[in-house]
SESE-821068 format. One record per residue (C-alpha): x, y, z; residue in one letter. Coordinates in Angstrom, 2 decimals, padded with zeros to 5 digits. Layout:
# SESE-821068
r c1:X | c2:Y | c3:Z | r:A
...
END
This chain:
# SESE-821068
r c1:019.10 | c2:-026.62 | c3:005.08 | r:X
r c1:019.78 | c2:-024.43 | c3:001.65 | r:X
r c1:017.10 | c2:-021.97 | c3:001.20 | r:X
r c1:016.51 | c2:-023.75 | c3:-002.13 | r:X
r c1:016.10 | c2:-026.34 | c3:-000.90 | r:X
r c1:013.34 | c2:-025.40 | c3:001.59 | r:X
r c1:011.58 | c2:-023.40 | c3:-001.49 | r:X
r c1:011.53 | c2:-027.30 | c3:-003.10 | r:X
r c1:009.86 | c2:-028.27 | c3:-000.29 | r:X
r c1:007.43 | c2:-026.04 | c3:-000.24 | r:X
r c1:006.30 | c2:-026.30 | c3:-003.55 | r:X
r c1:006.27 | c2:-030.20 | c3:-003.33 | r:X
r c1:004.19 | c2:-029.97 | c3:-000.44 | r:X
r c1:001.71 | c2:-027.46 | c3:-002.37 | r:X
r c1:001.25 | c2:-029.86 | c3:-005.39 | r:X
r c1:000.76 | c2:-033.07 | c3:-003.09 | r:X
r c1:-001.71 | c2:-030.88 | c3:-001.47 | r:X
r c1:-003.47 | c2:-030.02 | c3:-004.49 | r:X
r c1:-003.09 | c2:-034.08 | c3:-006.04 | r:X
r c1:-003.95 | c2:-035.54 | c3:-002.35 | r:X
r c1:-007.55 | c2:-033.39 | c3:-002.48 | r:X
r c1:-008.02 | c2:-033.21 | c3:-005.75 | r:X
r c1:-008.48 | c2:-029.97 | c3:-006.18 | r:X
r c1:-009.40 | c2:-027.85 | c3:-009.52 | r:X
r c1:-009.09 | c2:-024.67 | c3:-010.63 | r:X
r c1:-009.83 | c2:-021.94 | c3:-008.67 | r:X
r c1:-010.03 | c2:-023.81 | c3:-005.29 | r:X
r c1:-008.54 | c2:-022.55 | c3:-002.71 | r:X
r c1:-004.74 | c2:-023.02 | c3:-001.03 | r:X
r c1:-003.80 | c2:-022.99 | c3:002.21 | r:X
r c1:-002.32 | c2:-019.29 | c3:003.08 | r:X
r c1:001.45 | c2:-018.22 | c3:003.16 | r:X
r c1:001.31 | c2:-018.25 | c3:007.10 | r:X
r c1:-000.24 | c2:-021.45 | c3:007.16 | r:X
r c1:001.91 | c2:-023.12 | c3:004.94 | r:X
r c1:004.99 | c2:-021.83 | c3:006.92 | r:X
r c1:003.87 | c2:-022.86 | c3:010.10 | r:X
r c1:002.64 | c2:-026.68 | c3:008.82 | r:X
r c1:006.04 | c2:-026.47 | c3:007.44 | r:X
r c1:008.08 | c2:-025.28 | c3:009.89 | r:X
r c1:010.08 | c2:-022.54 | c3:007.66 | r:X
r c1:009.19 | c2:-018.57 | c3:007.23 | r:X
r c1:007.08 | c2:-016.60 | c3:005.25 | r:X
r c1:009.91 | c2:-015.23 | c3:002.70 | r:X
r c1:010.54 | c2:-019.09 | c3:001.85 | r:X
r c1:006.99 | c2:-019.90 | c3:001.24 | r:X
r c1:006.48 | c2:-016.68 | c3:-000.85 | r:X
r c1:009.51 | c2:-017.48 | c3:-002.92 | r:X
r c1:008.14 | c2:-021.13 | c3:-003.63 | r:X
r c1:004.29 | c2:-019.46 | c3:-004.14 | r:X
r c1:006.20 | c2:-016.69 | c3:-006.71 | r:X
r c1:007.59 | c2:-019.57 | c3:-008.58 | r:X
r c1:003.87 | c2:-021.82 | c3:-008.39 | r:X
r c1:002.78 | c2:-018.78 | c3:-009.56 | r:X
r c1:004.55 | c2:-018.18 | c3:-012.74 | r:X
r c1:004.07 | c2:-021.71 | c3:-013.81 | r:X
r c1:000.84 | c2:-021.40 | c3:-013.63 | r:X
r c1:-000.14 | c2:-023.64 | c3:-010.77 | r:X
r c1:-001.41 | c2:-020.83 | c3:-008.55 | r:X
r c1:-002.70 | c2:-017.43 | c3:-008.51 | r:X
r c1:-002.46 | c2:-014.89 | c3:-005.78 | r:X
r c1:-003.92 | c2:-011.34 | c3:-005.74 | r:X
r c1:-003.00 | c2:-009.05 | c3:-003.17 | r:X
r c1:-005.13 | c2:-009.87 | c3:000.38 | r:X
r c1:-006.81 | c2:-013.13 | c3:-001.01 | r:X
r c1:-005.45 | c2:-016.72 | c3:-000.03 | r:X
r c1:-004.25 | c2:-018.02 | c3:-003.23 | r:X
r c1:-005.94 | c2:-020.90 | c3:-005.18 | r:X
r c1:-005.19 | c2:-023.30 | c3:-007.70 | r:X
r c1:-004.15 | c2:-021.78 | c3:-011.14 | r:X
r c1:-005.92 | c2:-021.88 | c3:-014.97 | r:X
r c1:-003.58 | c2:-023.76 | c3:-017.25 | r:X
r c1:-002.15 | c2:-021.20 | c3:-019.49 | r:X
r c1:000.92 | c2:-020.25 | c3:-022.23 | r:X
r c1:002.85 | c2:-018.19 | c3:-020.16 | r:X
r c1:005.34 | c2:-020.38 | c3:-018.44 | r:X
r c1:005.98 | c2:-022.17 | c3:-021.77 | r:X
r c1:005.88 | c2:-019.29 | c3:-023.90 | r:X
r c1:009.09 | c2:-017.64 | c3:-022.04 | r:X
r c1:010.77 | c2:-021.24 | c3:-022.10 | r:X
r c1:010.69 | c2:-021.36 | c3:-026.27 | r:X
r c1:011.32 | c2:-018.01 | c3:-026.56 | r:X
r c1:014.91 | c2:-018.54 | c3:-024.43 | r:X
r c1:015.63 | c2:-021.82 | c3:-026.08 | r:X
r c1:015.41 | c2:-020.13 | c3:-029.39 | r:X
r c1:016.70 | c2:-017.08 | c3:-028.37 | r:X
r c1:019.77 | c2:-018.54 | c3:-026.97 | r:X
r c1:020.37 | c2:-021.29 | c3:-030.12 | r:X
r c1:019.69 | c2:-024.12 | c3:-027.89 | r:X
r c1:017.01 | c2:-025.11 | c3:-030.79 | r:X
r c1:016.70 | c2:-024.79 | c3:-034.31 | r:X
r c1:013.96 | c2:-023.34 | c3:-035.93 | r:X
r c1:013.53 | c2:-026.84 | c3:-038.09 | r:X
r c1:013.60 | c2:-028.16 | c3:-034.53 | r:X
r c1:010.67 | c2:-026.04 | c3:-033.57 | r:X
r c1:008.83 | c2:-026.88 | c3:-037.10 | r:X
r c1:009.28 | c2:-030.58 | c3:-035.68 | r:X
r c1:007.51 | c2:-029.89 | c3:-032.77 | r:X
r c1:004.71 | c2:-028.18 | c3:-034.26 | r:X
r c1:004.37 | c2:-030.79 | c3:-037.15 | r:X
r c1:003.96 | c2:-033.41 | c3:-034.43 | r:X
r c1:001.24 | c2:-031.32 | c3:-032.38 | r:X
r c1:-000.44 | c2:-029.55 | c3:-035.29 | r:X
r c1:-001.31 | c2:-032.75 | c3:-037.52 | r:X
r c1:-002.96 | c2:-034.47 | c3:-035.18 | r:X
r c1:-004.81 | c2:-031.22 | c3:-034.73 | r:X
r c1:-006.20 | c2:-031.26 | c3:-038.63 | r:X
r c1:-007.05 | c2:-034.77 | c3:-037.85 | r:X
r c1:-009.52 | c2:-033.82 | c3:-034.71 | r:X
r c1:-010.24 | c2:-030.38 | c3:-035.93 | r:X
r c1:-011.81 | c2:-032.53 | c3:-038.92 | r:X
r c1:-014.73 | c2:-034.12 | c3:-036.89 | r:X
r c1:-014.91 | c2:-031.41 | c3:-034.53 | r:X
r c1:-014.44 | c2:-027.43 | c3:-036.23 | r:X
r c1:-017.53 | c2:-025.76 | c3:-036.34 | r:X
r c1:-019.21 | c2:-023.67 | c3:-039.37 | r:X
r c1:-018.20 | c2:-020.56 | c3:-037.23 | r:X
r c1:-014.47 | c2:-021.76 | c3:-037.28 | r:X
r c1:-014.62 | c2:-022.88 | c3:-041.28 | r:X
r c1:-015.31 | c2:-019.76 | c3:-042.05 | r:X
r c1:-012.19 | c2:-018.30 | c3:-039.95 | r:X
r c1:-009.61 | c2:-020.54 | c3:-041.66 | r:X
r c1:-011.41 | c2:-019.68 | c3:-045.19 | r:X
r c1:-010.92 | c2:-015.91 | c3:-044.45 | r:X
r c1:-007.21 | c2:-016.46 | c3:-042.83 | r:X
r c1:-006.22 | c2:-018.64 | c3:-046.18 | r:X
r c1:-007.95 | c2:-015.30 | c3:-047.99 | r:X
r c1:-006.03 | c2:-012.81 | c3:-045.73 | r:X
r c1:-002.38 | c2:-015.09 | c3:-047.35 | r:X
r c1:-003.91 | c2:-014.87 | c3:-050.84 | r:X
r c1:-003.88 | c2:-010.97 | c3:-050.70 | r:X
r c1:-000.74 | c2:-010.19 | c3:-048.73 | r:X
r c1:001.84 | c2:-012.34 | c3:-050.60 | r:X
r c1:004.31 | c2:-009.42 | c3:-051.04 | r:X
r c1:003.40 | c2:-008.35 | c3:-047.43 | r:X
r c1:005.38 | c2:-010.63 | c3:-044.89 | r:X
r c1:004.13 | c2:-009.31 | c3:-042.08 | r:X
r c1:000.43 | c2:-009.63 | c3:-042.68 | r:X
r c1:000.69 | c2:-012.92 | c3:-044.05 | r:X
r c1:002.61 | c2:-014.12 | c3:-041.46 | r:X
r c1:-000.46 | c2:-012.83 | c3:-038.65 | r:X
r c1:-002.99 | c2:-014.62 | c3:-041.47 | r:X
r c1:-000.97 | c2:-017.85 | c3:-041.09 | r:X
r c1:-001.05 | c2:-017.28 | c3:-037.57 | r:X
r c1:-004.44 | c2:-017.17 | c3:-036.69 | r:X
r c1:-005.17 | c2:-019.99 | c3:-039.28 | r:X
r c1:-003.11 | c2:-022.08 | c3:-037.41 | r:X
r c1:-004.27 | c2:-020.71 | c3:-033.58 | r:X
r c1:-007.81 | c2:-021.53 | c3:-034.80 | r:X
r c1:-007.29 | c2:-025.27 | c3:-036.22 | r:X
r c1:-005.44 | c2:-025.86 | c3:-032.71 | r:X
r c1:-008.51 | c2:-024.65 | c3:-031.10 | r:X
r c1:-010.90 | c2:-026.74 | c3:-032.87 | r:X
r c1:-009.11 | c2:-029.65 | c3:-032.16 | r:X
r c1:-011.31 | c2:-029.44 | c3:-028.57 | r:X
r c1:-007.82 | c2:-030.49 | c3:-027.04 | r:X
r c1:-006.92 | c2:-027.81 | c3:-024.70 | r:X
r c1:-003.12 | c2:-029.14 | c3:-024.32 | r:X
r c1:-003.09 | c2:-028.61 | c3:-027.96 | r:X
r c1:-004.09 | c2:-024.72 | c3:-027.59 | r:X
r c1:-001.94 | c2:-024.09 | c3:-024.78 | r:X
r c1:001.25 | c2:-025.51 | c3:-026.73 | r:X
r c1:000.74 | c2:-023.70 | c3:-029.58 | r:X
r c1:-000.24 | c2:-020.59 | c3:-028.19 | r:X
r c1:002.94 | c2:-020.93 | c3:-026.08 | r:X
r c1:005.33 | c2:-020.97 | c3:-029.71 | r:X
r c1:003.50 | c2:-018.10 | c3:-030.93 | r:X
r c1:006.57 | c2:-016.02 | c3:-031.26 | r:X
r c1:009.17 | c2:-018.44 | c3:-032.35 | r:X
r c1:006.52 | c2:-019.19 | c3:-034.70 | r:X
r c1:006.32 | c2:-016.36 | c3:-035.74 | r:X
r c1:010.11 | c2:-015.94 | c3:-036.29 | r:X
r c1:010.12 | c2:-019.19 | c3:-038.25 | r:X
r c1:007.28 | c2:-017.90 | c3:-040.62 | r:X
r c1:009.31 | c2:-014.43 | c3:-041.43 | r:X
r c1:012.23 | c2:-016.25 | c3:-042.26 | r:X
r c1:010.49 | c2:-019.30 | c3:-044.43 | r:X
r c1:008.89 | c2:-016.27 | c3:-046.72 | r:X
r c1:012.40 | c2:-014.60 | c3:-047.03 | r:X
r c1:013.70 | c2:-017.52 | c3:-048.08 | r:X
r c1:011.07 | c2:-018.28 | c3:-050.87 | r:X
r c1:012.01 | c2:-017.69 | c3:-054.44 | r:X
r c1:008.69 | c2:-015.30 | c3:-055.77 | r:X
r c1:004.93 | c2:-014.78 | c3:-055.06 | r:X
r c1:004.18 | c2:-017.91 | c3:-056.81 | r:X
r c1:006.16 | c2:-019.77 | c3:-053.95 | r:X
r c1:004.21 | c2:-017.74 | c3:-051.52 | r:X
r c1:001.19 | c2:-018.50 | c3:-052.80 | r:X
r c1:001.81 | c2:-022.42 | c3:-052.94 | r:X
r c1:001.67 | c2:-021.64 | c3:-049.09 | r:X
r c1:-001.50 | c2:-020.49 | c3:-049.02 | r:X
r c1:-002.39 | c2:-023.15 | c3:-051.86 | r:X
r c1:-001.94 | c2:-025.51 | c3:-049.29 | r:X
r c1:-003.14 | c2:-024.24 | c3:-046.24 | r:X
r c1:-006.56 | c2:-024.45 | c3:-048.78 | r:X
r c1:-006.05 | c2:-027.96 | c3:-048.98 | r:X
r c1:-006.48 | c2:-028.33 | c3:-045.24 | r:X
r c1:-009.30 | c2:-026.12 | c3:-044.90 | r:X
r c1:-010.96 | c2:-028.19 | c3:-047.25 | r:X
r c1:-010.00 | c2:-031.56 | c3:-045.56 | r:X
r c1:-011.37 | c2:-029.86 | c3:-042.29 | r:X
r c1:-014.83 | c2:-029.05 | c3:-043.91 | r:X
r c1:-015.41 | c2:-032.47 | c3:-045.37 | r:X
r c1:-014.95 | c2:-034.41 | c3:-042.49 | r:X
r c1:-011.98 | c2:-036.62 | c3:-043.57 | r:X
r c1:-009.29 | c2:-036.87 | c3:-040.82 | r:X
r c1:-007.32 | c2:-038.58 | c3:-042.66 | r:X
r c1:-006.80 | c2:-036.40 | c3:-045.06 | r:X
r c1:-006.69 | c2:-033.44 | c3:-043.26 | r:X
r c1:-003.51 | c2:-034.81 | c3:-041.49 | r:X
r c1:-002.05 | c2:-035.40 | c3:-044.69 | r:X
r c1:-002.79 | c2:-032.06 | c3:-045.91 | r:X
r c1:-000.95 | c2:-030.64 | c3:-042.61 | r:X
r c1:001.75 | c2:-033.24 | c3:-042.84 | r:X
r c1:002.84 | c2:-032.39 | c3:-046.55 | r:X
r c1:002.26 | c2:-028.34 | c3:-045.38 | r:X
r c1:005.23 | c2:-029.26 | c3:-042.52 | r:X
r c1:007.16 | c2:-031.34 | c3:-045.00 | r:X
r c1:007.70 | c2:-028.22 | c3:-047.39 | r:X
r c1:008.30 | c2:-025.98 | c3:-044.31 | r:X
r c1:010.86 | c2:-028.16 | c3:-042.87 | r:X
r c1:012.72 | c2:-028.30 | c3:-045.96 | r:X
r c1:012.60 | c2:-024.66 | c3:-046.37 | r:X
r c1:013.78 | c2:-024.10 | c3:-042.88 | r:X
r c1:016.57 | c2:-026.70 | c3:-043.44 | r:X
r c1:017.84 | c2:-024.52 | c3:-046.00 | r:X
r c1:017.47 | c2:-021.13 | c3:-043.24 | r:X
r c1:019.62 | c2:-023.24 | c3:-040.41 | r:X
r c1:022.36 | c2:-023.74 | c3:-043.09 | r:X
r c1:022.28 | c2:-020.41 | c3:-044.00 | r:X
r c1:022.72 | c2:-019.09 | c3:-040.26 | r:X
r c1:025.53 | c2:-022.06 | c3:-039.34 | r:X
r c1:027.64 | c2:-020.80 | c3:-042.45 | r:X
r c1:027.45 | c2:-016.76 | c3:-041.14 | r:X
END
């Protein structure tokens, strides 16, 4: 049998372990040397399959310890946007789309659920775009932590994870929405309505801090329509 195939194996029979006992986080797994005898296949199999577990997330191993079930984080995710934009397999309107469909349903929750605590964060992020309109690279980390903290406050931890996970193509769609806005007054219409959904958020009204998010996204996709044409035509 291919050695990839035998890595499958192993990690199939991890997961199933995991499902069958319903384990959680932090339990632990059974050890490279008894997974390769249950198994019958060696110890450089099973520690390829528990290398690849491990950067998806699904385990953690430190050196000595029997591994256990992983924490659900970005990382995985983060390097799979990253290489899908970095090698033009998406768009960044294509990544706008995904964040508009994740990130207004976020207003909507963050709505009935953002504390004073986070208010207060968005008010001073929408601030921090206010003051750095002819300074791309601060306003883009304001809009960035505006955003990170709505996703938080929307109590969905899926929610968090994906968005921490498109951080930097994000980030890369941000730079090059500013560049292609026509003055500070544009700019500022960004942070106008970023204000909107702050103010949405602090009311209580769901509805209309999805609508606040959705017309945000609507203006950002067509800006970023206009930043894919621009890169085709090069």
């Amino acid at each position: 049998m291919r050695s990839d195939s035998l890595t499958i194996r192993v990690t199939d029979h991890i997961l199933e372990h995991i499902r069958n006992n319903r384990l959680s986080s932090g339990d632990a797994l059974p050890s490279e040397l008894k997974t390769s005898t249950e198994l019958g296949v060696s110890r450089g199999v099973v520690r390829e399959a528990f290398r690849a577990l491990e950067v998806a997330g699904v385990l953690e191993k430190e050196n000595g310890r029997s591994p256990k079930v992983g924490t659900l984080n970005s990382d995985f995710l983060t390097h799979l946007m990253v290489h899908a934009l970095s090698t033009k397999q998406v768009s960044l309107r294509q990544i706008i789309e995904v964040r508009a469909s994740i990130e207004v349903k976020a207003a909507s929750l963050a709505a009935g659920r953002a504390t004073a605590e986070e208010i207060v964060r968005l008010r001073s992020a929408v601030e921090g775009m206010r003051e750095s309109v002819e300074r791309f690279s601060a306003f883009v980390q304001h809009d960035l932590d505006f955003h990170q903290v709505i996703n938080g406050a929307a109590g969905n931890p899926l929610i968090e994870i994906i968005g921490s996970a498109m951080i930097e193509s994000i980030k890369e769609s941000m730079q090059a929405g500013l560049r292609q806005r026509r003055g500070p007054e544009d700019v500022l219409r960004v942070a106008a309505n970023h204000s909107a959904i702050v103010d949405a958020i602090e009311r209580g009204d769901p509805n209309q801090a999805g609508a606040a998010m959705r017309k945000h996204f609507d203006e950002t996709i067509e800006v970023m329509t206009q930043v894919d044409a621009g890169q085709i035509g090069r």
